[in-house]
C-alpha positions in Angstrom: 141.6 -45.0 61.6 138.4 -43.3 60.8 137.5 -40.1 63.1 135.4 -37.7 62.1 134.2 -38.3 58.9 132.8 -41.5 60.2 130.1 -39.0 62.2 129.4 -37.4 59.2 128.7 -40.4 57.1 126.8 -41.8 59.5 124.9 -38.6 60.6 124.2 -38.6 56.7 122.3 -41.9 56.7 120.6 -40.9 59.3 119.4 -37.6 57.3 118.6 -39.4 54.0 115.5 -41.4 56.1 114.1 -38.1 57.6 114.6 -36.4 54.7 112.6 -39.0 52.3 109.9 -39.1 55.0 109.2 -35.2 54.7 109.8 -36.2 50.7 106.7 -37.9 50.8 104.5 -35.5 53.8 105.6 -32.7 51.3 104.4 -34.6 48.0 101.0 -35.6 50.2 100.3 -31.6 50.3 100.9 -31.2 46.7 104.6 -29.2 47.9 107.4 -30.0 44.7 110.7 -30.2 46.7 113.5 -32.4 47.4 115.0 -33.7 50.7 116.8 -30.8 52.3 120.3 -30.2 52.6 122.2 -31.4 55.8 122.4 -27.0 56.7 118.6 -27.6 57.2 118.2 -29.4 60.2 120.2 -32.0 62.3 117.9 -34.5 62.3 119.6 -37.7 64.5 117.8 -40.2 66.1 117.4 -39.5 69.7 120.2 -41.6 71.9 119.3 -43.3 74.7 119.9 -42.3 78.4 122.6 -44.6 78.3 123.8 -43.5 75.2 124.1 -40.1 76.5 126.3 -41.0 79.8 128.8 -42.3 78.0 129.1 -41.1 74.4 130.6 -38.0 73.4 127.9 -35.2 72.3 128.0 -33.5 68.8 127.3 -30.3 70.4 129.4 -28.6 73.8 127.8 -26.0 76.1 129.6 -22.7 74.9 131.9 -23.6 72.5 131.2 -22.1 69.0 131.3 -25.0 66.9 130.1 -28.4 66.6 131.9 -31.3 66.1 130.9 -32.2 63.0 132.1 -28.9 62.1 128.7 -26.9 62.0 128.3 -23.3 63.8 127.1 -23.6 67.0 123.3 -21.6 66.9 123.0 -21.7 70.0 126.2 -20.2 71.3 125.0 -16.7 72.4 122.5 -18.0 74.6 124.2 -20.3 76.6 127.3 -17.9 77.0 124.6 -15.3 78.6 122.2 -17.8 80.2 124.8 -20.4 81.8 123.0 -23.0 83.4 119.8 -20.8 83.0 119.4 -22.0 79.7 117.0 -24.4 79.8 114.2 -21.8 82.2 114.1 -19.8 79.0 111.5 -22.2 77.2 109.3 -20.9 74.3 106.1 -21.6 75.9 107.7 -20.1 79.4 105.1 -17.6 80.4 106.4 -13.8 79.3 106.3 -12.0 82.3 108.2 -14.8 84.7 110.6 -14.6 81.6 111.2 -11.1 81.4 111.5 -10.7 85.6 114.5 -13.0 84.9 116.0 -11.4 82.1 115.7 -8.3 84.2 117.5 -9.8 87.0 120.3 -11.0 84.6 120.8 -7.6 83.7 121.5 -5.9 87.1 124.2 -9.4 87.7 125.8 -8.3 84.0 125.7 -4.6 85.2 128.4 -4.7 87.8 129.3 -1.4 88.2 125.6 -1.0 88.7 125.2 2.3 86.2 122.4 0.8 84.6 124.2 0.2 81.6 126.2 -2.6 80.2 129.6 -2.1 78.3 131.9 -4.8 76.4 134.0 -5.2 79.5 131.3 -6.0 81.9 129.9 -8.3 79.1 133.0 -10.1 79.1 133.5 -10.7 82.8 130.0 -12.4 82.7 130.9 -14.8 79.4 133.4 -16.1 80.9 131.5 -16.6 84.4 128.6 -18.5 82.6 131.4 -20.4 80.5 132.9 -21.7 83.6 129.5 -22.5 84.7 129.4 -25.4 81.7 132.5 -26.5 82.6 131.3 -27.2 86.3 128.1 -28.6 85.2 130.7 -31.0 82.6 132.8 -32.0 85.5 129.4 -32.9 87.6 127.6 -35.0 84.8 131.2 -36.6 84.2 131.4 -37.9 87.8 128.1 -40.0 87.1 129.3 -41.2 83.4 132.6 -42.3 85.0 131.3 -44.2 87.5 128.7 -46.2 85.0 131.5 -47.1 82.8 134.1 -48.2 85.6 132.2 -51.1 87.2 134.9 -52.5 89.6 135.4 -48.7 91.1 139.4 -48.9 91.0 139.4 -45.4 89.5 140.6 -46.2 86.1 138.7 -47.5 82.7 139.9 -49.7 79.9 139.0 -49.3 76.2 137.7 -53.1 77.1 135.6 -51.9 80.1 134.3 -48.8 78.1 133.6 -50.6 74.7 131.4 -53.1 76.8 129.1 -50.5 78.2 129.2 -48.6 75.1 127.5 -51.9 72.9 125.4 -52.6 76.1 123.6 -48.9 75.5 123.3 -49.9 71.9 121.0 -52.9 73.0 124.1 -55.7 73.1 123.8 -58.1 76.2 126.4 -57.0 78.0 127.4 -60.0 79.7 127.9 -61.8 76.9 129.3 -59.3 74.9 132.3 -58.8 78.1 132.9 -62.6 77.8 133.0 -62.4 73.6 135.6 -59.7 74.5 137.4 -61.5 76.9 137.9 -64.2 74.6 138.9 -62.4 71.8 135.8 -63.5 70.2 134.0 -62.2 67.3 131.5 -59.8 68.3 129.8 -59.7 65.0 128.5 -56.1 65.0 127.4 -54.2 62.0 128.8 -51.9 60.1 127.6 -48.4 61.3 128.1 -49.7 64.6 132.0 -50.8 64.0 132.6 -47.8 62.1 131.4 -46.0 65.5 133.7 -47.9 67.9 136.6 -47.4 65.7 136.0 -44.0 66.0 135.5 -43.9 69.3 138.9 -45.8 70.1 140.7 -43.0 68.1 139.3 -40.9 70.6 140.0 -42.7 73.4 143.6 -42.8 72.7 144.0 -39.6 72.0 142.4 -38.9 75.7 145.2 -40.7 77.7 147.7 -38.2 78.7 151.4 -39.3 78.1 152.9 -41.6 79.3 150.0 -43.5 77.6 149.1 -46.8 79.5 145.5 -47.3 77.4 143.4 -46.3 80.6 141.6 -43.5 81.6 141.2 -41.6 85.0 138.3 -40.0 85.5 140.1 -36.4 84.0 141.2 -38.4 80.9 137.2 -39.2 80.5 136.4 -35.8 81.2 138.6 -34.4 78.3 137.2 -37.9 76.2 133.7 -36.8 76.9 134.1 -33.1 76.5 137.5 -31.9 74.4 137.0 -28.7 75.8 138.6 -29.6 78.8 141.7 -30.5 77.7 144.0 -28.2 75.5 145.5 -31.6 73.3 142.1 -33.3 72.9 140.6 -29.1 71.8 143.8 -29.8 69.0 142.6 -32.9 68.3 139.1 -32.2 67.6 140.5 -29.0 65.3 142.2 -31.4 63.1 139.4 -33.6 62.8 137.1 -30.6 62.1 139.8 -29.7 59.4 140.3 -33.1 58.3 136.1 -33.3 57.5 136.1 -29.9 55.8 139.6 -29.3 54.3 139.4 -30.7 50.5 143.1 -30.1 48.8 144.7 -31.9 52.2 147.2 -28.8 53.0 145.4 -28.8 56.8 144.5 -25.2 56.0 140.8 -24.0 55.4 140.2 -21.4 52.3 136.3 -20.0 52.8 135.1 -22.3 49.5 136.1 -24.9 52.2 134.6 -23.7 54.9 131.6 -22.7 53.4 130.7 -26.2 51.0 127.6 -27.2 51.7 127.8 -31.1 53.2 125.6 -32.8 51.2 123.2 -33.2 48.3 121.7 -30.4 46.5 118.2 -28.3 46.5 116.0 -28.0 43.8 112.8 -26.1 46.0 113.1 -22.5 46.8 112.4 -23.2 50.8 115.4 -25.4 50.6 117.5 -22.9 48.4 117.0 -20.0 51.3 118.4 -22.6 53.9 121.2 -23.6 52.1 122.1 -19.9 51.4 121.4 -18.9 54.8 123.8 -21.7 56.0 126.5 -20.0 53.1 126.2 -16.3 54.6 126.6 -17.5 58.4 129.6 -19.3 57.6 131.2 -16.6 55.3 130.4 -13.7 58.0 131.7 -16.0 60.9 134.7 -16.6 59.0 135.6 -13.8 57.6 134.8 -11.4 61.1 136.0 -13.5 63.0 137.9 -16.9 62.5 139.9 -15.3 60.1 141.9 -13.6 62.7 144.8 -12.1 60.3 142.3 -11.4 57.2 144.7 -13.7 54.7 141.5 -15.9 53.5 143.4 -18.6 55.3 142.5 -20.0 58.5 145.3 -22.1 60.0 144.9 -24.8 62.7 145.9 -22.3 65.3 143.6 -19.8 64.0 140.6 -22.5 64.4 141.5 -23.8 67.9 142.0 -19.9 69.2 138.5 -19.4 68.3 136.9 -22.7 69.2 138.6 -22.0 73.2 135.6 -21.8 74.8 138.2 -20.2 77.9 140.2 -17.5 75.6 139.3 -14.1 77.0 140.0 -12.0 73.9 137.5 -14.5 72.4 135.2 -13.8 75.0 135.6 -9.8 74.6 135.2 -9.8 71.0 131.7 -11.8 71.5 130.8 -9.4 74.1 131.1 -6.5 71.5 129.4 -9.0 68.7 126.3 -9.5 71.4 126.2 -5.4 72.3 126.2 -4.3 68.7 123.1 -6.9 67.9 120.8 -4.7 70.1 122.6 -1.2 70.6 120.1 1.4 69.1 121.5 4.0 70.4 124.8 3.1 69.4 126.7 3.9 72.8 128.6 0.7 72.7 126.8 -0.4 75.9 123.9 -2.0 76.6 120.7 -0.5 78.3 118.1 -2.9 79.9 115.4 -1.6 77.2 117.9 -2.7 74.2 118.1 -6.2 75.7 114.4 -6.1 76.6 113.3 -6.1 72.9 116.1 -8.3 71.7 115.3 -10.8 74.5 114.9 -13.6 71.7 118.9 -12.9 70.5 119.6 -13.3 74.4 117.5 -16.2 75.0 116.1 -17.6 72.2 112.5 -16.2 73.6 110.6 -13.6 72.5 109.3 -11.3 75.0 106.5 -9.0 74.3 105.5 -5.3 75.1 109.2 -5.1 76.0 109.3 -1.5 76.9 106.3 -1.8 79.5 107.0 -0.1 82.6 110.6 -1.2 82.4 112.3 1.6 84.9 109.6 0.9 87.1 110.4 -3.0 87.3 114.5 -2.3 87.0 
C-alpha cells in the first residue's frame, strides 16, 4: 500500500510545472538558473473548499513537522499566536499590531513582573497548543457532517471515497452508483495513487476492534494525527518510511538532511538548498536528537513531533527566549520581544522601542 511517498511523488509533479514556468520568467530576464529544489518553496496547487473539508492537510497547527517530512516554519508563531495567527498579516498596520503584541505580553507574563521566564513561556505554549486542537475539533464537526450524508454518526470508506472524487470534479451521483456496483471508476493515475493512500490512512484511523467505519473522533484523528497517539505513530513511520534510505526505521542526519529532489546549478538556488541543510542539521542535532547518538529512533521522532509533550513545550519556550534575550537574563522583557516581533509573529514592527513603558 502506498502512504507517504505517494504525497511526495505527487507533490513533486506538481513542483516540476512551477518550477519550469519560473525556468522560463527567469530565462525572459536574462537570469541563468535551474528549477529550484523542492527546500525552495512548496508550491501545490490550491485545493478546493471541498478539498479542504475533507482531505487531510500537509501542514498541522503547532506541530513541528510536516507531513511530508519538512520543518514546520511556521511553528513559533502559531505556538505564541494561537488562533491569533492569522491578525498578524504583513500589510496589518504597525501600531494595531504592536498594541496586540503588547497585550500578548502582559497574558504571557503571569506573575505580572514585567518579565517573561521559560516557565511562564511554557504555560502559554501549551495554552495556545490546546487552542489548535479546539479549533481542529470545531472545523472537524463541519467536515464530518459533509462526508456522512445519511447523519447516522458513522462513515464508510465507500461514503468517504465518494465525497472525496466528488471534490475532485467526479459527479458524484454517478460515481456512488459506479461504486455501488462494483463498477470501474476509471480514474487516473495521480488520482488512484491518492485514494490508495488515503485508504491506508483511513484504516489506520479505526480504533480496534476495527469495523471499517469511522465516528466522528476516528475522523478527527484521520483528519488531524495529532489527535490520536496511534495515528501521531503512524504518521512517524511514514515520515521515516519517506526519509529513511538503508530501511533500518532509524534516521542518521545524511538522512535527515538529503535534499528531496533534483539539484541546483544557480547560486540563488544553492543558498536555499544550504539554508534548508543547516535548519535540519541544527533541529536535529539540538533537539530531535534527544540522547546525542546521531541516531534518532521512532520514539525519539514521535516525542518531538507531540504537539502536547510539556518538556517539548519547555524546551521551545527556552529556544523562543534565547532568539531575543539581549540582556541575557533568561527571561523575556517586553522591549526584547518588541524588536523581535517578526520571530514572534512573522511581522516586523517598527520603531520598536517607542514609548514602550509608557504603552505597557
Amino acid at each position: 500500500m502506498q502512504t507517504m511517498a505517494v504525497w511526495r511523488k505527487l507533490w513533486c509533479r506538481n513542483l516540476l510545472s512551477v518550477s519550469l514556468l519560473v525556468f522560463v520568467l527567469l530565462h525572459a530576464m536574462d537570469v541563468h538558473a535551474r528549477p529550484a529544489n523542492m527546500s525552495a518553496a512548496k508550491d501545490k496547487s490550491p485545493a478546493t473548499k471541498d478539498e479542504n473539508e475533507i482531505l487531510p492537510a500537509d501542514h498541522l497547527n503547532g506541530v513541528k513537522m510536516e507531513l511530508d517530512g519538512h520543518l514546520n516554519k511556521d511553528f513559533h508563531q502559531e505556538v505564541f499566536l494561537g488562533k491569533e495567527i492569522e491578525e498578524f498579516e504583513e500589510d496589518s498596520e504597525p501600531r494595531r499590531n504592536r498594541k496586540k503584541l503588547i497585550d500578548i505580553f502582559t497574558k504571557v507574563d503571569f506573575n505580572k513582573d514585567k518579565s517573561v521566564s521559560a516557565k511562564e513561556m511554557q504555560r502559554w505554549i501549551m495554552e495556545k497548543t490546546d487552542e489548535h486542537f479546539q479549533e481542529a475539533m470545531v472545523e472537524n464537526k463541519n467536515s464530518f457532517r459533509a462526508v456522512d450524508p445519511d447523519g447516522d454518526g458513522h462513515v464508510t470508506w465507500d461514503e468517504y471515497r465518494v465525497k472525496f472524487l466528488a471534490s475532485k470534479g467526479f459527479n458524484e451521483k454517478e460515481t456512488a452508483e459506479k461504486i455501488k456496483n462494483n463498477e470501474d471508476l476509471k480514474l487516473d493515475e495521480e488520482t488512484q495513487e491518492v485514494l490508495e493512500s488515503l485508504k491506508d490512512r483511513w484504516f489506520q484511523a479505526d480504533n480496534p476492534p476495527g469495523d471499517q467505519l469511522l465516528n466522528e473522533q476516528e475522523f478527527l484523528s484521520f483528519l488531524h494525527p495529532e489527535h490520536s497517539r496511534g495515528m501521531l505513530r503512524y504518521m512517524v513511520r511514514e515520515i521515516v518510511r519517506d526519509l529513511d534510505q538503508d530501511g533500518d526505521k532509524k534516521l542518521t542526519l545524511s538522512e535527515f538532511i538529503s535534499l528531496p529532489v533534483g539539484t541546483v546549478e544557480n547560486q540563488q538556488a544553492q543558498d536555499i538548498d544550504d539554508d534548508w541543510v543547516r535548519e535540519r542539521k541544527k533541529e536535529f542535532e539540538d533537539v530531535i536528537d534527544s540522547n546525542h547518538d546521531a541516531i534518532v529512533t521512532m520514539e525519539e521522532l514521535e516525542e518531538y513531533m507531540d504537539p502536547m509533550n510539556e518538556h517539548n513545550a519547555l524546551n521551545e519556550a527556552k529556544q523562543m527566549i534565547a532568539v531575543a534575550d539581549e540582556n541575557q537574563n533568561h527571561n523575556l522583557e517586553l522591549d526584547e520581544i518588541l524588536k523581535y516581533s517578526e520571530y514572534f509573529t512573522g511581522s516586523k514592527l517598527m520603531d520598536y522601542a517607542r514609548n514602550v513603558h509608557e504603552e505597557f
